[in-house]
N, CA, C and O atoms as CSV, one atom per row, in Angstrom:
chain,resi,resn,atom,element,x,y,z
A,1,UNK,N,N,76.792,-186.145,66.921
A,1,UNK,CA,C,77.454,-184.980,66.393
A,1,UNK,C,C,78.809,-185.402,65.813
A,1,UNK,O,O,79.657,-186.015,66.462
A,2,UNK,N,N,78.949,-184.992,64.439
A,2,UNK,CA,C,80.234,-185.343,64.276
A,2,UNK,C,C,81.489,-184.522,64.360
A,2,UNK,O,O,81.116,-183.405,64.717
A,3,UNK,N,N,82.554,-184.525,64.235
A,3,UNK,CA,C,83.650,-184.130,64.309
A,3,UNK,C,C,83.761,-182.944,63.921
A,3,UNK,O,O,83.938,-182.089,64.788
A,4,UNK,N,N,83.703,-182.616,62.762
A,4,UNK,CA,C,83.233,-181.425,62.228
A,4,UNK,C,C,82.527,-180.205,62.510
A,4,UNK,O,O,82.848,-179.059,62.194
A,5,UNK,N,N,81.165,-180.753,63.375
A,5,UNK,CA,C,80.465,-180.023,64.008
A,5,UNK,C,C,80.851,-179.431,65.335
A,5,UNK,O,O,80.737,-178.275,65.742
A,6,UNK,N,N,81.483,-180.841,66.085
A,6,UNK,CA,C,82.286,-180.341,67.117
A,6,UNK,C,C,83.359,-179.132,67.322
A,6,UNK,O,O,83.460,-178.504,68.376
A,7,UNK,N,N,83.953,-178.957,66.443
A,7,UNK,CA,C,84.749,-177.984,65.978
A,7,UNK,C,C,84.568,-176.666,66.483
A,7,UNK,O,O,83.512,-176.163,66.099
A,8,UNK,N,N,85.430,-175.773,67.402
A,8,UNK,CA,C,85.288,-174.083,67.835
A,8,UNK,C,C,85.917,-173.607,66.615
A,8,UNK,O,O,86.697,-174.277,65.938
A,9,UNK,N,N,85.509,-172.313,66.342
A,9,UNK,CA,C,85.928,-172.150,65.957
A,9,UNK,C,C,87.177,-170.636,66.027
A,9,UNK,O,O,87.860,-170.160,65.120
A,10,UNK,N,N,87.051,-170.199,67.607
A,10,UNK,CA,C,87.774,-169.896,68.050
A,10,UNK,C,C,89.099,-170.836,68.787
A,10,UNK,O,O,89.922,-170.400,69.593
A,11,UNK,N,N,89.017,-172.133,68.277
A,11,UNK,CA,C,90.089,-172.630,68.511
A,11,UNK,C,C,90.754,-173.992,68.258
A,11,UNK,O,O,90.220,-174.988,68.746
A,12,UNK,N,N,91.593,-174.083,67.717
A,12,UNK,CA,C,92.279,-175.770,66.934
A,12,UNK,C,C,93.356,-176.251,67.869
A,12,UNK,O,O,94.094,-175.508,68.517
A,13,UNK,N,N,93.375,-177.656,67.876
A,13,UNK,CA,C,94.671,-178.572,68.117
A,13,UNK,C,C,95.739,-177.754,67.830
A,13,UNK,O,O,95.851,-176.817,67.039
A,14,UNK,N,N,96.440,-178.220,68.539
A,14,UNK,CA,C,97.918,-177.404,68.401
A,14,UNK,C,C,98.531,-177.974,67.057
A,14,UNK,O,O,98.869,-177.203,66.160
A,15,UNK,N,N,98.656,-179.264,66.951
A,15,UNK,CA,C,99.111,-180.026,65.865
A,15,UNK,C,C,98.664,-180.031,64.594
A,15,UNK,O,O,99.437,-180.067,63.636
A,16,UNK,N,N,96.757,-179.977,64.429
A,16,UNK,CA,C,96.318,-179.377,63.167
A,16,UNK,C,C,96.351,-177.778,62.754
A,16,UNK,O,O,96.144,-177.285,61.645
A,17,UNK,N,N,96.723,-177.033,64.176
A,17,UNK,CA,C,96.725,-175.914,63.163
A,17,UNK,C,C,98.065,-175.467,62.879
A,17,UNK,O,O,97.951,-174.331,62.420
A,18,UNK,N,N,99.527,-175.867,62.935
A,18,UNK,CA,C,100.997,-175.660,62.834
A,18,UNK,C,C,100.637,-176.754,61.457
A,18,UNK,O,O,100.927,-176.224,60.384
A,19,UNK,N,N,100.215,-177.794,61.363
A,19,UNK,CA,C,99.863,-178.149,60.386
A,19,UNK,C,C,99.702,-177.807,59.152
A,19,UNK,O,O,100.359,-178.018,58.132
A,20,UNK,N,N,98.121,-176.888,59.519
A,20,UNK,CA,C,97.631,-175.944,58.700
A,20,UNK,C,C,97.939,-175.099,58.013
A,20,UNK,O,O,97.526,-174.796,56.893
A,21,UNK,N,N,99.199,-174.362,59.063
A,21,UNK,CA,C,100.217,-173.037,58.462
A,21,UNK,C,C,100.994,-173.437,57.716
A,21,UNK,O,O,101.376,-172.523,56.985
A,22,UNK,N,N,101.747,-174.962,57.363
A,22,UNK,CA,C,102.296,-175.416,56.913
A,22,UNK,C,C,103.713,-174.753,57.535
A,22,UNK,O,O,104.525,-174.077,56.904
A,23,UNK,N,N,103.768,-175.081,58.735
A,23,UNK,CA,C,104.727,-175.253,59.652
A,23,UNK,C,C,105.766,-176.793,59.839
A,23,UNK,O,O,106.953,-176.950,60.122
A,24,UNK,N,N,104.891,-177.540,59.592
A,24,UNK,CA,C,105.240,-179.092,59.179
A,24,UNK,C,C,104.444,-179.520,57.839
A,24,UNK,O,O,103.346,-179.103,57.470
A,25,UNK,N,N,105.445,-180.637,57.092
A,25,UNK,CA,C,104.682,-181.266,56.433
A,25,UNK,C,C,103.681,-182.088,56.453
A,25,UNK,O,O,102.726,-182.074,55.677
A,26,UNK,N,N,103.859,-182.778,57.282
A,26,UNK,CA,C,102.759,-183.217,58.023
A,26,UNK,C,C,102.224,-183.072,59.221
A,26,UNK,O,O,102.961,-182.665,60.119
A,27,UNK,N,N,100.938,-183.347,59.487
A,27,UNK,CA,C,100.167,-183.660,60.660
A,27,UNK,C,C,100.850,-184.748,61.633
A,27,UNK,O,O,100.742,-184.487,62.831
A,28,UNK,N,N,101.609,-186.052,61.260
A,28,UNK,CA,C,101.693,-187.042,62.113
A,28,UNK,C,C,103.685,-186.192,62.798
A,28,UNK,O,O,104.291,-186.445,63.839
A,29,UNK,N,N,104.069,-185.244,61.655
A,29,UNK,CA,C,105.007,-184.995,62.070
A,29,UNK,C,C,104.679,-183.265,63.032
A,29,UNK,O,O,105.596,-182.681,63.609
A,30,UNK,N,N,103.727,-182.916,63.009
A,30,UNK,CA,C,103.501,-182.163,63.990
A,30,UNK,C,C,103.056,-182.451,65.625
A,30,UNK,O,O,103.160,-181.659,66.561
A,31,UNK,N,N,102.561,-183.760,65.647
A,31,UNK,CA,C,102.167,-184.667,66.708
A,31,UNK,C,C,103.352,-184.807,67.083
A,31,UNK,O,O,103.600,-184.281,68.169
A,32,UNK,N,N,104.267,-185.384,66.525
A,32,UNK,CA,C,105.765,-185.904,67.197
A,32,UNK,C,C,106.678,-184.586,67.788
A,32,UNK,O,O,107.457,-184.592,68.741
A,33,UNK,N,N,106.287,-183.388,66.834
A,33,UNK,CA,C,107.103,-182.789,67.466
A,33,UNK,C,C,107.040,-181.917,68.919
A,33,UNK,O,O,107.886,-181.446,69.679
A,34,UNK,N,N,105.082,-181.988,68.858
A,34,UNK,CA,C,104.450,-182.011,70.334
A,34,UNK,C,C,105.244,-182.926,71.689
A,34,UNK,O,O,105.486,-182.574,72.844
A,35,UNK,N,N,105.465,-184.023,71.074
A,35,UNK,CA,C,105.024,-184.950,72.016
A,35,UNK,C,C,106.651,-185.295,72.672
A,35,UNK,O,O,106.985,-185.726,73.776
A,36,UNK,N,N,107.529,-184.862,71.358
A,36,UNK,CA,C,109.148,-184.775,71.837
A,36,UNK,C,C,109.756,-183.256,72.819
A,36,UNK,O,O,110.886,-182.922,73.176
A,37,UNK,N,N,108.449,-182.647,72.994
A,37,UNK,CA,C,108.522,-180.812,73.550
A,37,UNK,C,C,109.038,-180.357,73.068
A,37,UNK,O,O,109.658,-179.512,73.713
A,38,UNK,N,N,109.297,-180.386,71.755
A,38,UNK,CA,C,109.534,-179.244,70.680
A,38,UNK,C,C,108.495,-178.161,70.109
A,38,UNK,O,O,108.751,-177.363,69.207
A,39,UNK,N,N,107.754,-178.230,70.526
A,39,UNK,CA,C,106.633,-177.204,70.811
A,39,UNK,C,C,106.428,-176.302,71.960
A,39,UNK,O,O,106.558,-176.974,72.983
A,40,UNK,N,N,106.173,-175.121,72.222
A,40,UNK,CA,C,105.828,-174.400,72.932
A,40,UNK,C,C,104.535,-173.425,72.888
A,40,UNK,O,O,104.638,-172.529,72.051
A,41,UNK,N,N,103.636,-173.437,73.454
A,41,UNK,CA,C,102.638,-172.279,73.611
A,41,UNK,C,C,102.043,-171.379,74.791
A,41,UNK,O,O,101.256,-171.611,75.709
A,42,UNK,N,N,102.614,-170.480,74.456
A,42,UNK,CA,C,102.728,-169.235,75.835
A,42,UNK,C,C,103.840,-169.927,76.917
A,42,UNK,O,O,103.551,-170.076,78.104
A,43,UNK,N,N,105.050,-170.298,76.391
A,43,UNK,CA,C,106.208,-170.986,77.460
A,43,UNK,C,C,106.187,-171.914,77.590
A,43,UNK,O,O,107.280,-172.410,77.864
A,44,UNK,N,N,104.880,-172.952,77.497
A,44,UNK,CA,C,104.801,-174.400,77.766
A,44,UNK,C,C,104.757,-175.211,77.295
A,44,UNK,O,O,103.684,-175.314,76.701
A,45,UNK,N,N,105.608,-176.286,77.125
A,45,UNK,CA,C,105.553,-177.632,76.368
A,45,UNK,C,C,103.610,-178.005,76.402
A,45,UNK,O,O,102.866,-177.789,77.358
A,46,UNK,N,N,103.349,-178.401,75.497
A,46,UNK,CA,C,102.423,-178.667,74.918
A,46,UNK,C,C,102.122,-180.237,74.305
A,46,UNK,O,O,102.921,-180.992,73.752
A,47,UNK,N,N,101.145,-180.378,74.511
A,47,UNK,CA,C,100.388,-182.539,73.955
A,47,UNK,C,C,99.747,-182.074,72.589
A,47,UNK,O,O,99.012,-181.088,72.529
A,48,UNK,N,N,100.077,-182.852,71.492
A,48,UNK,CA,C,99.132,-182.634,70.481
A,48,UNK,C,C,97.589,-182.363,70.237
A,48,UNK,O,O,97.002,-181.976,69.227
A,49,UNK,N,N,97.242,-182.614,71.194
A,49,UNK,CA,C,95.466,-182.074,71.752
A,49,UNK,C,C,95.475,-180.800,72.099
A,49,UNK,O,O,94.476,-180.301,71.583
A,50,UNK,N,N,96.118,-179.926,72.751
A,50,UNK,CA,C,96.233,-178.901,73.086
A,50,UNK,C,C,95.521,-177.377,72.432
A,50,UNK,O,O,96.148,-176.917,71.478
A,51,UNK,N,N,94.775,-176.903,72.701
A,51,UNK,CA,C,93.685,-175.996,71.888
A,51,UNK,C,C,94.731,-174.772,71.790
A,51,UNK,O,O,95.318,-174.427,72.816
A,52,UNK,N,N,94.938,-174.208,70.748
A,52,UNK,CA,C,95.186,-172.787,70.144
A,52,UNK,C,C,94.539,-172.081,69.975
A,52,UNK,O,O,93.682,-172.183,69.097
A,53,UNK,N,N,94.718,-170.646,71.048
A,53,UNK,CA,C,93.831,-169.348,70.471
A,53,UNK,C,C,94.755,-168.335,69.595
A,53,UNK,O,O,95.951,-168.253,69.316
A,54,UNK,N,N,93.411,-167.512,69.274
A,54,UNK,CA,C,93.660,-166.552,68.525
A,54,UNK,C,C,94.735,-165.635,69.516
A,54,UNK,O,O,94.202,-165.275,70.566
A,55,UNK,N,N,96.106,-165.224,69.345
A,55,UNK,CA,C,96.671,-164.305,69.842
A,55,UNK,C,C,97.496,-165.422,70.425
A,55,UNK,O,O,97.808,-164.883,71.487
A,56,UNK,N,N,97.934,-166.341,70.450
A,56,UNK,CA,C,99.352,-167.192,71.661
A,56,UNK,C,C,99.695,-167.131,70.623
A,56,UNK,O,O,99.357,-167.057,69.442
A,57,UNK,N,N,101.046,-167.210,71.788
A,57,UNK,CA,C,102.589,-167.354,70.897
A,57,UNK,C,C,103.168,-168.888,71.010
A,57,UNK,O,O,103.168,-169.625,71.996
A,58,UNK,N,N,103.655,-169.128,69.703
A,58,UNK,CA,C,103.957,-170.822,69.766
A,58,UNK,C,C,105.742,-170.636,69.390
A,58,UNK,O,O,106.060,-169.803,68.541
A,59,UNK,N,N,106.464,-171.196,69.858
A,59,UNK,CA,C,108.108,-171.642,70.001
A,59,UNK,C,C,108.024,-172.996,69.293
A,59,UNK,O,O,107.155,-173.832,69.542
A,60,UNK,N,N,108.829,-173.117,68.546
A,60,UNK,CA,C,109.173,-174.782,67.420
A,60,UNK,C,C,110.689,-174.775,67.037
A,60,UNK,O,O,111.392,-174.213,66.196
A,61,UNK,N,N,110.814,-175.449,67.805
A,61,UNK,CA,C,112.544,-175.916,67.419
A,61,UNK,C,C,112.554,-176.940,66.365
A,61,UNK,O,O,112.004,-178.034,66.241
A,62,UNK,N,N,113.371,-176.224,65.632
A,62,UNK,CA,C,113.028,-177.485,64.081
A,62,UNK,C,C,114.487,-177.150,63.516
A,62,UNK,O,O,114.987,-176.026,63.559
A,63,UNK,N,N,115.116,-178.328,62.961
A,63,UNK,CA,C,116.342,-178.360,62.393
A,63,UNK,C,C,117.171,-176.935,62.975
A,63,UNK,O,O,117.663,-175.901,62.522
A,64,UNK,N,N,116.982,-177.574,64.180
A,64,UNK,CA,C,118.136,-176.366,64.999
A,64,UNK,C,C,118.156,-175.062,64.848
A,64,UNK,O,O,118.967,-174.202,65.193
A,65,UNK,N,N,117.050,-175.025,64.226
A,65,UNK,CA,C,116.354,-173.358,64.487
A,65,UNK,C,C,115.359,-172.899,65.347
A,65,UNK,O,O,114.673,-173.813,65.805
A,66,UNK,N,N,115.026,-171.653,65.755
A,66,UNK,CA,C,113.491,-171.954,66.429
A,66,UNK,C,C,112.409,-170.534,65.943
A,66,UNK,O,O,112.496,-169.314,66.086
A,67,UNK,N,N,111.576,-171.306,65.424
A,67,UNK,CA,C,110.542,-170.711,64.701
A,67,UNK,C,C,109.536,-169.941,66.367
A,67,UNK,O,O,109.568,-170.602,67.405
A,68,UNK,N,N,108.851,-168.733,66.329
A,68,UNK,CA,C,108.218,-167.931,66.948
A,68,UNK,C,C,107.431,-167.536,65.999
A,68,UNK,O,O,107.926,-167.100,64.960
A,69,UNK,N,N,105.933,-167.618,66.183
A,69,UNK,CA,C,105.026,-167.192,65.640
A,69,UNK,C,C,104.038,-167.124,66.118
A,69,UNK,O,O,103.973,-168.210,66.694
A,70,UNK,N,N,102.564,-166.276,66.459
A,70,UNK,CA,C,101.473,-165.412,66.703
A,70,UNK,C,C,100.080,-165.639,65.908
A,70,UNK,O,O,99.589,-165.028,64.959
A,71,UNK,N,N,99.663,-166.678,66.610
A,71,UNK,CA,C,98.160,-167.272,66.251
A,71,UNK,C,C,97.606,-165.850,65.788
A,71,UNK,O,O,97.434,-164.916,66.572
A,72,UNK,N,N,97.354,-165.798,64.445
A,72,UNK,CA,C,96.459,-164.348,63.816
A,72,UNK,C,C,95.014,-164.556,63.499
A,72,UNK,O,O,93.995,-163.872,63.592
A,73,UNK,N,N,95.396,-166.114,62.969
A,73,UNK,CA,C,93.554,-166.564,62.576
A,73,UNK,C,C,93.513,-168.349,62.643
A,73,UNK,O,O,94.359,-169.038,62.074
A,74,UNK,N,N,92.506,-168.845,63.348
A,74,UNK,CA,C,92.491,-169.765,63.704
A,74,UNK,C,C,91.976,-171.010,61.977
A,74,UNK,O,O,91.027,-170.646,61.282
A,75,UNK,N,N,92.454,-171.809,61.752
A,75,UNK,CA,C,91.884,-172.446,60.620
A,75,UNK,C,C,92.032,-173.968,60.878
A,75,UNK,O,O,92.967,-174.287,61.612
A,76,UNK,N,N,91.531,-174.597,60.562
A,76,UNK,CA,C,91.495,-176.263,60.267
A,76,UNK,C,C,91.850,-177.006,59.518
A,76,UNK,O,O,92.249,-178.107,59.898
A,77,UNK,N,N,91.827,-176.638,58.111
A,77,UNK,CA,C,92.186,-177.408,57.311
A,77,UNK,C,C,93.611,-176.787,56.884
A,77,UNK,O,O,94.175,-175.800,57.356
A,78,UNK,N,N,94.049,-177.696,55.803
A,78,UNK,CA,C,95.808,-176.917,55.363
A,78,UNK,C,C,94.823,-176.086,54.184
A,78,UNK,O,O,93.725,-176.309,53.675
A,79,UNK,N,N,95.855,-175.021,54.060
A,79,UNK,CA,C,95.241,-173.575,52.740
A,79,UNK,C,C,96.835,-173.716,52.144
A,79,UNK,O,O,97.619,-174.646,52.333
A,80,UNK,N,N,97.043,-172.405,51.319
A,80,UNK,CA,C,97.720,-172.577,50.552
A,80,UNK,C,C,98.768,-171.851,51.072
A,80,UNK,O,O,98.465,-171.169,52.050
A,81,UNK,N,N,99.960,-171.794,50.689
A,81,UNK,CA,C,101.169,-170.563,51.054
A,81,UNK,C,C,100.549,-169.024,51.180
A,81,UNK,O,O,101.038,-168.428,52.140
A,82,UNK,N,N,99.906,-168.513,50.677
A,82,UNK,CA,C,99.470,-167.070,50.309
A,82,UNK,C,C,98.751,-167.334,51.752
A,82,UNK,O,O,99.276,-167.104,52.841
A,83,UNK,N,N,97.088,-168.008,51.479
A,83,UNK,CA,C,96.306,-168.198,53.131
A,83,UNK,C,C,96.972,-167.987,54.493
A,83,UNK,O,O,96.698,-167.240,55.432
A,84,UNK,N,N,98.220,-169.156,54.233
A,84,UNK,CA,C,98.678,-169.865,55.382
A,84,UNK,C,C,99.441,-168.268,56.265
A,84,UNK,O,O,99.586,-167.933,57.441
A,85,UNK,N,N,99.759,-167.659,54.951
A,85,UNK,CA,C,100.930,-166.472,55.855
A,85,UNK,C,C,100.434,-165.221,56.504
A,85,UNK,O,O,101.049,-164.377,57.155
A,86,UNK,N,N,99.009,-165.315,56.127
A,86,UNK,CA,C,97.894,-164.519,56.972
A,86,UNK,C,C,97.251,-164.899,58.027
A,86,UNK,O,O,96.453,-164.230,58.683
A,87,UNK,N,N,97.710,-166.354,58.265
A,87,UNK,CA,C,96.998,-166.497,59.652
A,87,UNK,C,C,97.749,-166.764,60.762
A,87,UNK,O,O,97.351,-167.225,61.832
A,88,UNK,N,N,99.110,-166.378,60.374
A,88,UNK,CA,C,100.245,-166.088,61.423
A,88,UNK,C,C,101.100,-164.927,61.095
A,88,UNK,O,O,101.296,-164.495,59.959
A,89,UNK,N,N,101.678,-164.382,62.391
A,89,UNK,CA,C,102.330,-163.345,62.394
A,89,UNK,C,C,103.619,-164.205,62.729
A,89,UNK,O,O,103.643,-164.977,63.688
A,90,UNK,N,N,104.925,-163.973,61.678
A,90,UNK,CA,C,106.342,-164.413,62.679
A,90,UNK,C,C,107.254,-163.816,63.037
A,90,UNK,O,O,107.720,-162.832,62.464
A,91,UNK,N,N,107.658,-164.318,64.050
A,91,UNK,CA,C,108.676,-163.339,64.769
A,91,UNK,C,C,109.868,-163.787,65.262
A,91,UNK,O,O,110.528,-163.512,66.265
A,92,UNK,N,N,110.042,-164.766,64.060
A,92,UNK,CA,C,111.462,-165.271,64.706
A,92,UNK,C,C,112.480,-164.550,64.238
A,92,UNK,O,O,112.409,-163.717,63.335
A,93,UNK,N,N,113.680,-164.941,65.003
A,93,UNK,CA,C,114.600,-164.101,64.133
A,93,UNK,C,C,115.471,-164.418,63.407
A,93,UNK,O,O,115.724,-165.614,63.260
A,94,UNK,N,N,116.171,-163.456,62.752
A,94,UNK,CA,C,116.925,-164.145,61.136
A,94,UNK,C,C,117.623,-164.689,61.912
A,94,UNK,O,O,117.951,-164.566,63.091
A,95,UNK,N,N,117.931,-165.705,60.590
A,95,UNK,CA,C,119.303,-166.915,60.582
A,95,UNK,C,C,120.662,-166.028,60.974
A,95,UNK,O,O,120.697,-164.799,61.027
A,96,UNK,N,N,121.529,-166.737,61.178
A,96,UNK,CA,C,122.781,-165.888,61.254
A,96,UNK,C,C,123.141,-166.655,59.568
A,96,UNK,O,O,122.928,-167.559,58.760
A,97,UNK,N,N,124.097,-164.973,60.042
A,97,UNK,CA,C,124.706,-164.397,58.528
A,97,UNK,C,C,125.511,-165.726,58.151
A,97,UNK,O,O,125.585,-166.591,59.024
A,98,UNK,N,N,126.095,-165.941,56.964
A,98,UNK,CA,C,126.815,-167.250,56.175
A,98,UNK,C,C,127.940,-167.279,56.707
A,98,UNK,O,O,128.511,-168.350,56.913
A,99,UNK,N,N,128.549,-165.921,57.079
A,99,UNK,CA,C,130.168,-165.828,57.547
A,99,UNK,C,C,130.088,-166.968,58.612
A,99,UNK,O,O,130.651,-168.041,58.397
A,100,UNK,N,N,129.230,-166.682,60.017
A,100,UNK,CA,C,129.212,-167.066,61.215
A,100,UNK,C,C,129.406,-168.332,60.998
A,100,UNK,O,O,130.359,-168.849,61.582
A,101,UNK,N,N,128.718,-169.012,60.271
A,101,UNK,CA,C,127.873,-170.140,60.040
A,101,UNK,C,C,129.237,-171.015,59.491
A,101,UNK,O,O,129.380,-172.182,59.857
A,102,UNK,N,N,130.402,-170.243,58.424
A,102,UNK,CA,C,131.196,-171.162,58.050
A,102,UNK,C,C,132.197,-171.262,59.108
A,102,UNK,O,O,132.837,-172.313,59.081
A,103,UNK,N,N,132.533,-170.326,60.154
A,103,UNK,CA,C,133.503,-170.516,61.375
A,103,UNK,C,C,133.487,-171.687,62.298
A,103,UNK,O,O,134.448,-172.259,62.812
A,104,UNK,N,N,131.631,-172.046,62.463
A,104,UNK,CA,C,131.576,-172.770,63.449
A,104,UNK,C,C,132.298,-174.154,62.731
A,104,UNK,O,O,132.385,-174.548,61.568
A,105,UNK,N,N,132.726,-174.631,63.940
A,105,UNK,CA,C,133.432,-175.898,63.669
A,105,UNK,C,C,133.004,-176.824,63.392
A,105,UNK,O,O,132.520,-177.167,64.471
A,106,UNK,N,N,132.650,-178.001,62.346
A,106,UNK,CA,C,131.564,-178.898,62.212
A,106,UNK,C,C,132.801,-180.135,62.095
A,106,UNK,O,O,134.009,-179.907,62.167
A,107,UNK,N,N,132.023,-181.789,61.854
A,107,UNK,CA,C,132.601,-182.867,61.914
A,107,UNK,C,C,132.177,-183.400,60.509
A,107,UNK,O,O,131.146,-183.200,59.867
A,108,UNK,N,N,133.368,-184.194,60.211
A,108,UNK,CA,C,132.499,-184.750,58.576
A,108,UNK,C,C,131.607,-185.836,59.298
A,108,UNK,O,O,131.754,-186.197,60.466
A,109,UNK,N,N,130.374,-186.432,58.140
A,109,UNK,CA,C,129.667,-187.023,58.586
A,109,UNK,C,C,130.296,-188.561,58.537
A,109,UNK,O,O,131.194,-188.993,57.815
A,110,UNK,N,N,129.775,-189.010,59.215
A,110,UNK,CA,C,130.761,-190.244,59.529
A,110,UNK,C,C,131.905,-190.665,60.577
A,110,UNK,O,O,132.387,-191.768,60.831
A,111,UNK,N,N,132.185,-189.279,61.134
A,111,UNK,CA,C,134.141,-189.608,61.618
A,111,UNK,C,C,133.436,-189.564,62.824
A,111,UNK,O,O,133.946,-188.865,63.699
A,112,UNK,N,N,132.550,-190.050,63.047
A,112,UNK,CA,C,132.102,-190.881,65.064
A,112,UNK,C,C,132.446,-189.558,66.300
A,112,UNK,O,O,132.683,-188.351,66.342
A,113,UNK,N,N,132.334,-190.356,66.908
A,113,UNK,CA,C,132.774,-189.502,68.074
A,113,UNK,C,C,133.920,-188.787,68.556
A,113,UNK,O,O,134.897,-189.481,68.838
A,114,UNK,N,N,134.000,-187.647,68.697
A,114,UNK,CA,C,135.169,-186.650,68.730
A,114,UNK,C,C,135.800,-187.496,70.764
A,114,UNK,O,O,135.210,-187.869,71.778
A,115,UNK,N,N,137.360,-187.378,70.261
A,115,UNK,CA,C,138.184,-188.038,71.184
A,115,UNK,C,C,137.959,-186.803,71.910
A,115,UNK,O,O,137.394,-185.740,71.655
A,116,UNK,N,N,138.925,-187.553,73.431
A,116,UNK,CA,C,139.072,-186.219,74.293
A,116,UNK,C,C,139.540,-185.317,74.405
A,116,UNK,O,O,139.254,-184.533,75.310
A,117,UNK,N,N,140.707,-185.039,73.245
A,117,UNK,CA,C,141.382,-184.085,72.881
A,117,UNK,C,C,140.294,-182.775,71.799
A,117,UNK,O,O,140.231,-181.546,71.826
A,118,UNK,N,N,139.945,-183.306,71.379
A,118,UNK,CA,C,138.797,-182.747,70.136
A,118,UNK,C,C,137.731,-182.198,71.138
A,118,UNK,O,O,137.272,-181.059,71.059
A,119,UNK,N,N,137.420,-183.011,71.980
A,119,UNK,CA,C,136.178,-182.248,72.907
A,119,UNK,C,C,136.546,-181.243,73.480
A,119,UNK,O,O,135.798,-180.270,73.585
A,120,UNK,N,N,137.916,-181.267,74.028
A,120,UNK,CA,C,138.823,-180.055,74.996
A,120,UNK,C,C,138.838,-178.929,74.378
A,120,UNK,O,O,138.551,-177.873,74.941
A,121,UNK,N,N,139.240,-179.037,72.903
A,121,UNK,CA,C,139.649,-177.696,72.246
A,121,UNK,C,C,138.278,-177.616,71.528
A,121,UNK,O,O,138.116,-176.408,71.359
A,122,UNK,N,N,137.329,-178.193,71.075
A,122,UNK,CA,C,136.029,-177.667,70.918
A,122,UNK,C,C,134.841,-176.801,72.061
A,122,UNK,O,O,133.737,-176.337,71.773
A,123,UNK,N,N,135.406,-176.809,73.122
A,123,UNK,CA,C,134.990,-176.961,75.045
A,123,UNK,C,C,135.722,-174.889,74.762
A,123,UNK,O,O,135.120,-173.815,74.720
A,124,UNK,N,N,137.413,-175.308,74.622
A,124,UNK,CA,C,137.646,-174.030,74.764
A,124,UNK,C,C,137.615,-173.281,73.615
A,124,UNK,O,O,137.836,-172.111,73.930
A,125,UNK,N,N,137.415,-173.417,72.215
A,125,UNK,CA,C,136.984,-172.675,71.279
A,125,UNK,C,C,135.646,-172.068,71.864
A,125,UNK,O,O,135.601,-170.983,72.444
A,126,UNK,N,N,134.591,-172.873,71.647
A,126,UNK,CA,C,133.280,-172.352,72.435
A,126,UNK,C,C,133.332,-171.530,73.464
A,126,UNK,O,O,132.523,-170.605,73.390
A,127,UNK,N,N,134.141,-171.553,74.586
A,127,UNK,CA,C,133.972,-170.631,76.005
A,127,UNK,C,C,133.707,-171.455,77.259
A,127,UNK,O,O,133.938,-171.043,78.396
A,128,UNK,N,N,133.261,-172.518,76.997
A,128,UNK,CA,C,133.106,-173.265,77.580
A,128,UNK,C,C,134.324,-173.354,79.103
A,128,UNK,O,O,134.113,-172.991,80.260
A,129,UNK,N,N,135.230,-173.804,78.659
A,129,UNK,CA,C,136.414,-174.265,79.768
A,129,UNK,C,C,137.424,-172.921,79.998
A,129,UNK,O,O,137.842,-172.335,79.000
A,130,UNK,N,N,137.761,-172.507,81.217
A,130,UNK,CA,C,138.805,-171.846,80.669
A,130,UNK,C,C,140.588,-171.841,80.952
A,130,UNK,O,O,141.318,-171.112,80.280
């Protein structure tokens, strides 16, 4: 029997079907992001083997965001943008607004590691210390 045949079709790899949705660009980069627990399904870190049904909820932390979305229809192969957005429901929530976004305090790229003075007042800007 081959591979193909093997196939439920009530249910895919965790990795080919985030795949599929075009959730990642790739497949080998949906494996990694399994395997680093940047994946979640129904709360739980998840192995790239991991079967997806119709109706779980999957968590994906990706470039410091985190994507929430609702297995709607199970598929295998990658489809197109139009396909892909029918076979998930998402529910993440918006980005924060641009204002927020220019307050937070960032580092130029390059200038290394913030001294201990820089950590202190980044510590109590945040809430952190008081």
């Amino acid at each position: 029997m081959s591979p193909a045949e093997q196939r439920s079709p009530d249910q895919a790899r965790i990795d080919a079907w985030t795949w599929s949705v075009r959730l990642f660009k790739t497949r080998s980069a949906a494996a990694d992001a399994c395997r680093a627990g940047h994946v979640r399904v129904n709360g739980v870190t998840v192995k790239p083997a991991q079967p997806v049904r119709r109706g779980d909820e999957i968590r994906i932390r990706h470039a410091g965001t985190e994507r929430i979305v609702v297995v709607e229809q199970i598929i295998h192969k990658r489809v197109g943008p139009p396909v892909a957005a029918q076979c998930l429901i998402d529910r993440s929530p918006p980005p924060p607004p641009k204002e927020v976004l220019a307050t937070l305090p960032r580092r130029d790229r390059g200038a290394g590691r913030p001294t201990k003075r820089e950590r202190r007042e980044t510590d109590r800007l945040m809430g952190r210390i008081d």
